[in-house]
TORKOL-4160 file (C-alpha; in steps of 0.2 Angstrom, whole numbers, padded with zeros to 4 digits, m for minus):
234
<pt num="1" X="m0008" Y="0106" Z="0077"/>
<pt num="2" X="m0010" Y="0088" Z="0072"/>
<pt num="3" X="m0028" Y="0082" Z="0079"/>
<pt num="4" X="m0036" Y="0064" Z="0079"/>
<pt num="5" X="m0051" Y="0065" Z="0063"/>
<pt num="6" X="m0069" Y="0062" Z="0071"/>
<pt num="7" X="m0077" Y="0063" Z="0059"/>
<pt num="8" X="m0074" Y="0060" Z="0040"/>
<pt num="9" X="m0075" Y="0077" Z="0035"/>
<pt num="10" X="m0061" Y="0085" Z="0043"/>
<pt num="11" X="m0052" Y="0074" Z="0031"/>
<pt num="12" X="m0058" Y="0082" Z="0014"/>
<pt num="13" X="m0042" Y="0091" Z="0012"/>
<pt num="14" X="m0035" Y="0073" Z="0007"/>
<pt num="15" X="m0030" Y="0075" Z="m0012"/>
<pt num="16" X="m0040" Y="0063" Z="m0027"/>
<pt num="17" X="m0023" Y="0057" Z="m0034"/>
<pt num="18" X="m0006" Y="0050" Z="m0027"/>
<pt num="19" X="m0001" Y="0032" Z="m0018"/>
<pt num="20" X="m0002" Y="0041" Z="m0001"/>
<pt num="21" X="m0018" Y="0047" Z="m0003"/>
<pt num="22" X="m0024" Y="0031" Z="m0010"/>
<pt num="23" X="m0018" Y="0022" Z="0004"/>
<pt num="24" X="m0027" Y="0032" Z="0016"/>
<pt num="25" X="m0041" Y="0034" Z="0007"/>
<pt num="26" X="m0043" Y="0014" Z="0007"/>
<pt num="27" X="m0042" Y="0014" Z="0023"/>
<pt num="28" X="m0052" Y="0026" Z="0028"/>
<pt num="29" X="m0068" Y="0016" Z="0015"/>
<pt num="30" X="m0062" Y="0000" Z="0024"/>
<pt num="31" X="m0063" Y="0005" Z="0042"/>
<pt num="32" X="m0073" Y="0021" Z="0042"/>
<pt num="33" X="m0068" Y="0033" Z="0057"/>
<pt num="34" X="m0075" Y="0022" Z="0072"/>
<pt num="35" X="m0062" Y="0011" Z="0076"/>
<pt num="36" X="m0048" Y="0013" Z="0090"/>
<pt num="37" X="m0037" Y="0002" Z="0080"/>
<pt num="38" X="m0038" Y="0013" Z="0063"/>
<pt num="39" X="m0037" Y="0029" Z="0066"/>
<pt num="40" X="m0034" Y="0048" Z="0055"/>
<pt num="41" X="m0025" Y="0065" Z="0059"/>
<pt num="42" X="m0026" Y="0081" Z="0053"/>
<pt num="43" X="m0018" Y="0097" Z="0052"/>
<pt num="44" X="m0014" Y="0111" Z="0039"/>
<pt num="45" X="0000" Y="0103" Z="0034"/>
<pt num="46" X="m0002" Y="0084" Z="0033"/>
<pt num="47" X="m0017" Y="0071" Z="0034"/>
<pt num="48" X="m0011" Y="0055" Z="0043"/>
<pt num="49" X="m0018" Y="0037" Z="0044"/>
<pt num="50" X="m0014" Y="0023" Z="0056"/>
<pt num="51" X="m0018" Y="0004" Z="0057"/>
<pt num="52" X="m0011" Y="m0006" Z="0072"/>
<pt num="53" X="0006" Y="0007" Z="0073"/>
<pt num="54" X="0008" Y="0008" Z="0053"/>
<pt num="55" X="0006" Y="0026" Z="0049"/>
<pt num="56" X="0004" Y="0032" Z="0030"/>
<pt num="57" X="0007" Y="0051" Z="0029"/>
<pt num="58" X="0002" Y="0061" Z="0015"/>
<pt num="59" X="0009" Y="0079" Z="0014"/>
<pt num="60" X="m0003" Y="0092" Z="0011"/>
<pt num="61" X="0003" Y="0107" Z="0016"/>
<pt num="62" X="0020" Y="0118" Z="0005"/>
<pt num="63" X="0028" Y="0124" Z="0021"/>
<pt num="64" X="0027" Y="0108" Z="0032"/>
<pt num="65" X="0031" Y="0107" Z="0051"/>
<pt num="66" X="0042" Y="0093" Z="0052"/>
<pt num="67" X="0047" Y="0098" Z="0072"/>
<pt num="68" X="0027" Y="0095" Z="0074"/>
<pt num="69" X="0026" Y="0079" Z="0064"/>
<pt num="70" X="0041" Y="0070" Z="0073"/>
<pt num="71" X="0034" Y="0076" Z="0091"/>
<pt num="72" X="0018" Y="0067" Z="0085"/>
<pt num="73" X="0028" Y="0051" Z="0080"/>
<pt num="74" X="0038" Y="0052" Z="0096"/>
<pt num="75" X="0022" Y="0055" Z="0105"/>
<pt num="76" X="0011" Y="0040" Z="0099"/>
<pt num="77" X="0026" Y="0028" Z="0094"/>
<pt num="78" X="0025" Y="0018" Z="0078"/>
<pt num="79" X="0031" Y="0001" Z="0070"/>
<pt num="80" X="0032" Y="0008" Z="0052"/>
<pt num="81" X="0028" Y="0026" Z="0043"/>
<pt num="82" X="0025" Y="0025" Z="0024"/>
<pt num="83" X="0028" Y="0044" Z="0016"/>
<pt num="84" X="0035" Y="0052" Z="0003"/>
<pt num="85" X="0057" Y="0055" Z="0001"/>
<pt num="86" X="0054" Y="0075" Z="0008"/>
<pt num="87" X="0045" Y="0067" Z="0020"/>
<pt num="88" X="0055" Y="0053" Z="0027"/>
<pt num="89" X="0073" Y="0063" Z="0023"/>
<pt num="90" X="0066" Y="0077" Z="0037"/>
<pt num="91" X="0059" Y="0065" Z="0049"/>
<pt num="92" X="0075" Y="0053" Z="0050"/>
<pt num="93" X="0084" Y="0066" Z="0057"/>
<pt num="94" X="0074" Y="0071" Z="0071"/>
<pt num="95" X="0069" Y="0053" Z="0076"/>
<pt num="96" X="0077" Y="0036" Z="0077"/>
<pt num="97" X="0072" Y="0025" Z="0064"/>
<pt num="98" X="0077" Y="0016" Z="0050"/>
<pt num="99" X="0074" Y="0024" Z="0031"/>
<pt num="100" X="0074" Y="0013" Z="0017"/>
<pt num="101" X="0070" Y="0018" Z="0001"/>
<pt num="102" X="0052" Y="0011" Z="m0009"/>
<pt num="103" X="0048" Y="0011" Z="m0027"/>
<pt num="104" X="0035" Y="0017" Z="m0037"/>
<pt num="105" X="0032" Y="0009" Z="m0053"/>
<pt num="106" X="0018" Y="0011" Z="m0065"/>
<pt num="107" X="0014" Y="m0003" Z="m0079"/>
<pt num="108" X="0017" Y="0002" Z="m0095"/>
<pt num="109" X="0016" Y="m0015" Z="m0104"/>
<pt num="110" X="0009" Y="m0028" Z="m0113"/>
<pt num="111" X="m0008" Y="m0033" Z="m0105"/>
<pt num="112" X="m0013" Y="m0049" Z="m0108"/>
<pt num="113" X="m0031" Y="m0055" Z="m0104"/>
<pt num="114" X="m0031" Y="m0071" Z="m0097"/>
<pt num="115" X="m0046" Y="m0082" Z="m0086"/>
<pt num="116" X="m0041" Y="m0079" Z="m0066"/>
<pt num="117" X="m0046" Y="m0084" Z="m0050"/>
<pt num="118" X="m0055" Y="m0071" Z="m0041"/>
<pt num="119" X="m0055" Y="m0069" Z="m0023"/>
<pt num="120" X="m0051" Y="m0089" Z="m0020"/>
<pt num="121" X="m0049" Y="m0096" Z="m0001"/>
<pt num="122" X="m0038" Y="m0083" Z="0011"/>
<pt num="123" X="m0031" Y="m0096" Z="0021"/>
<pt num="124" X="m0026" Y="m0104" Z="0002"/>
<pt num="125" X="m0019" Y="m0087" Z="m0004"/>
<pt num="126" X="m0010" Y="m0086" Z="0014"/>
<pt num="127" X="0000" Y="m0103" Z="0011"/>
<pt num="128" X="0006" Y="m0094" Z="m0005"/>
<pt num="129" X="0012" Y="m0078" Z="0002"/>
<pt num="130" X="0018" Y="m0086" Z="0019"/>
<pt num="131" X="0035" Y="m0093" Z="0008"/>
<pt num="132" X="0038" Y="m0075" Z="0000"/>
<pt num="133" X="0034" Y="m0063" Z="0014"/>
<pt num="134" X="0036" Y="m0062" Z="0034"/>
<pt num="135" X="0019" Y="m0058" Z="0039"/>
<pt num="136" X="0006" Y="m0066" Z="0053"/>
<pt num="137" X="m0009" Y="m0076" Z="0047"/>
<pt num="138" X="m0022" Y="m0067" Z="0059"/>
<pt num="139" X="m0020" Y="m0049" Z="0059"/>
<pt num="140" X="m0016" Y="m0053" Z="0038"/>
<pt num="141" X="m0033" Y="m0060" Z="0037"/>
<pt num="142" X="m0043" Y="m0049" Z="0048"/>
<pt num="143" X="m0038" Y="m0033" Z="0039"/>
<pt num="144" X="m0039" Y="m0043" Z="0019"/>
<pt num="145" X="m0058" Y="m0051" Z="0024"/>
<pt num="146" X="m0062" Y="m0034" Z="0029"/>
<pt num="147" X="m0054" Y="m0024" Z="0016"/>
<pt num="148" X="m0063" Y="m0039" Z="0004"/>
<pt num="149" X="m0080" Y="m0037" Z="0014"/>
<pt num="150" X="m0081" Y="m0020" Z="0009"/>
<pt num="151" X="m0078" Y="m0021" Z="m0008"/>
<pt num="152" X="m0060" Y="m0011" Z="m0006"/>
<pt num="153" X="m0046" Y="m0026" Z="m0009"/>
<pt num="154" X="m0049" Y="m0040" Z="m0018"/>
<pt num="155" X="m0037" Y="m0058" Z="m0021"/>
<pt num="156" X="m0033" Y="m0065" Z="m0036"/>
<pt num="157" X="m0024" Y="m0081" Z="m0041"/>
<pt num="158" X="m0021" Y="m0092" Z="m0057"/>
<pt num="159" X="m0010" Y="m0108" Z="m0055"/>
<pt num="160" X="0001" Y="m0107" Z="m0042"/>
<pt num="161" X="0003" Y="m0087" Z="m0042"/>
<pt num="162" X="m0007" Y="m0077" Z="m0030"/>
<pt num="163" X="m0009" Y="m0057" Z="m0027"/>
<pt num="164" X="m0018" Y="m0044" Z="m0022"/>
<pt num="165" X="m0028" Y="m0028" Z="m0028"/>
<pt num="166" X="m0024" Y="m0016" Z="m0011"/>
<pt num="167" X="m0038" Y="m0005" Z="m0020"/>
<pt num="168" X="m0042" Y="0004" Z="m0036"/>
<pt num="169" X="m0049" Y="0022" Z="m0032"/>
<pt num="170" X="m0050" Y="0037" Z="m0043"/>
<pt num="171" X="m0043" Y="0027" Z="m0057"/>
<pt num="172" X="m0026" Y="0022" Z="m0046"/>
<pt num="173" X="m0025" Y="0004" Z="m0043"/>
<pt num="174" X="m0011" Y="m0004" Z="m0032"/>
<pt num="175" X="m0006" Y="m0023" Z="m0033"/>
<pt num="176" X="0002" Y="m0030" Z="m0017"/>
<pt num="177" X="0008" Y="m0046" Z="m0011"/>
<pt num="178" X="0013" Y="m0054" Z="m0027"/>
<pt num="179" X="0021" Y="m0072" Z="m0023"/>
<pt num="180" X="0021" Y="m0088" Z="m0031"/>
<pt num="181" X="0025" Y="m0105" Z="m0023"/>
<pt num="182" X="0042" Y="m0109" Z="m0020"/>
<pt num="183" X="0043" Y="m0124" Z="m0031"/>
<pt num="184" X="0034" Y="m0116" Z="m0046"/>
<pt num="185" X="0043" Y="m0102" Z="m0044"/>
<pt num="186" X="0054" Y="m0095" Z="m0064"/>
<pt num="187" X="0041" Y="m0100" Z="m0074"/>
<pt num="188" X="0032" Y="m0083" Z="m0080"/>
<pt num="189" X="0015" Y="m0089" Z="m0070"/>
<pt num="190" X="0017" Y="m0074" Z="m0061"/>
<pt num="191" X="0021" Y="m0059" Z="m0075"/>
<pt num="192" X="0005" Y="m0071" Z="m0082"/>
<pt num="193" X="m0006" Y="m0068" Z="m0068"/>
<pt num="194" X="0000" Y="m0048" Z="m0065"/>
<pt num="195" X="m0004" Y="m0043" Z="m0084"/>
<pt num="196" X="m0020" Y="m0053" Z="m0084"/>
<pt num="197" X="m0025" Y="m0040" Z="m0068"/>
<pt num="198" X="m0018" Y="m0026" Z="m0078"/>
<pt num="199" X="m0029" Y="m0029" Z="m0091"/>
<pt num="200" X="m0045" Y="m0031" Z="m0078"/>
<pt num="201" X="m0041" Y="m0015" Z="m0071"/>
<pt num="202" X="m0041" Y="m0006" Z="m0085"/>
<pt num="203" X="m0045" Y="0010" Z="m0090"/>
<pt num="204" X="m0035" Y="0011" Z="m0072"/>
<pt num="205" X="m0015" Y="0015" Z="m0069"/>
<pt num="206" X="m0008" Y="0001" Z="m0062"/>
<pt num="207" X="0005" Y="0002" Z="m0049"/>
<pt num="208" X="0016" Y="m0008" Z="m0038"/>
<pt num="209" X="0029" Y="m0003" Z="m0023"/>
<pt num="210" X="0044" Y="m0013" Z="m0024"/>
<pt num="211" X="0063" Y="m0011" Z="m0016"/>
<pt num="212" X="0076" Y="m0009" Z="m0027"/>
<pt num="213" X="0081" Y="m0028" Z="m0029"/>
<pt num="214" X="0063" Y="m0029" Z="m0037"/>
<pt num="215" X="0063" Y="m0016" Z="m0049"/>
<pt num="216" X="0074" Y="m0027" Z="m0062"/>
<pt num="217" X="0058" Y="m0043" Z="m0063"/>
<pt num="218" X="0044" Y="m0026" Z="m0064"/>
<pt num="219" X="0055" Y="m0018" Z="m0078"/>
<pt num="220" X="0054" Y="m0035" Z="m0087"/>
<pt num="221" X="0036" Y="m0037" Z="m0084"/>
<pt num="222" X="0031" Y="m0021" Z="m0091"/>
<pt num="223" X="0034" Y="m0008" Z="m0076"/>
<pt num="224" X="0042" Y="0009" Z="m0075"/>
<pt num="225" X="0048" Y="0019" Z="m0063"/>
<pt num="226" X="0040" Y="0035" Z="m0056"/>
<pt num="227" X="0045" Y="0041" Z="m0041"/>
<pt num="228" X="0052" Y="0035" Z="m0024"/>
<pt num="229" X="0047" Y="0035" Z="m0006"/>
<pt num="230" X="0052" Y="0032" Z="0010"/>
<pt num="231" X="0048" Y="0015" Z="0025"/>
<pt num="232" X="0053" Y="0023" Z="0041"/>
<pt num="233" X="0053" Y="0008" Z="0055"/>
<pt num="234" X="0059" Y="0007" Z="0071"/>
């Protein structure tokens, strides 16, 4: 039975390692269990996190009851799901939604120390990813100040190339929202600014999720390829 967490405990089943776990884990050291916006599920077989109708799901259990999970989803609705190919593959079949296909790639390259920018203006880091991505300046820049606030996510830019650290826990660090400005854009400021983080958040593994029409510009940078999940959206 999949229950709404009430306290943090109930959650200590999450694992230490993985991109799902890390995601929720973020979460969960950003936001805490108190809000009605943010909230975590349990059950033997999968821990579940939730911010504003985006679920991460991390799969916990070897014998998984997908009927369960997809009466929950139908139940409380959602805008996206982020979980792993088993995951998604079982679920797409049970309820309507589109399944696309996200990378998981792990930087293996060259990193390059270089002086960056840290945690400049959000409203300035905003203009930047406003020409790349499709997102909304206030819930953007409610969740980052607070990730931010509580030492979780941090910004970084140099020149006109912007991104963010989502979090770097148990020595898994994931870079987000990597954009430049659109009239700067081909110059290698950006593979500039991403190995200057690498290097930062070292001894860490990097990561970053990508679609497959990005995985070609992270090969070049210095990425590699290990493993793929699933973006369920309505």
């Amino acid at each position: 039975m999949i229950r709404r967490a009430q306290f943090s405990e109930e959650l200590a089943k999450l694992p230490d390692s993985g991109i799902l776990a890390q995601k929720i884990r973020a979460l969960l050291l950003s936001y805490g269990i108190k809000y009605e916006f943010c909230r975590f599920f349990y059950s033997d077989d999968f821990i579940i996190s939730e911010l504003g109708g985006s679920f991460v799901v991390s799969e916990i259990g070897c014998n998984s009851d997908f009927d369960e999970l997809a009466e929950f989803f139908s139940f409380c609705g959602f805008s996206e799901i982020f979980c792993s190919e088993r995951v998604g593959e079982q679920l797409s079949k049970m309820i309507y939604c589109k399944n696309e296909i996200v990378n998981l790639m792990r930087f293996m390259g060259c990193k390059t120390p270089c002086e960056t920018e840290h945690n400049p203006p959000l409203s300035e880091i905003y203009e930047v990813l406003k020409s790349a991505f499709d997102i909304e300046f206030e819930p953007w820049y409610l969740d980052m100040s607070h990730r931010i606030r509580h030492g979780i996510s941090a910004a970084q830019r140099l020149g006109d190339s912007v991104l963010v650290i989502q979090h770097n826990l148990n020595g898994e660090a994931l870079l987000s929202q990597i954009a430049t400005s659109a009239q700067k854009r081909n110059k290698g400021n950006a593979t500039q600014l991403i190995r200057a983080v690498c290097a930062e958040l070292s001894p860490s593994d990097v990561f970053v999720l990508c679609r497959d029409d990005l995985t070609g510009f992270y090969i070049n940078v210095g990425f590699s390829p290990q493993g793929r999940y699933c973006q369920l959206s309505k």
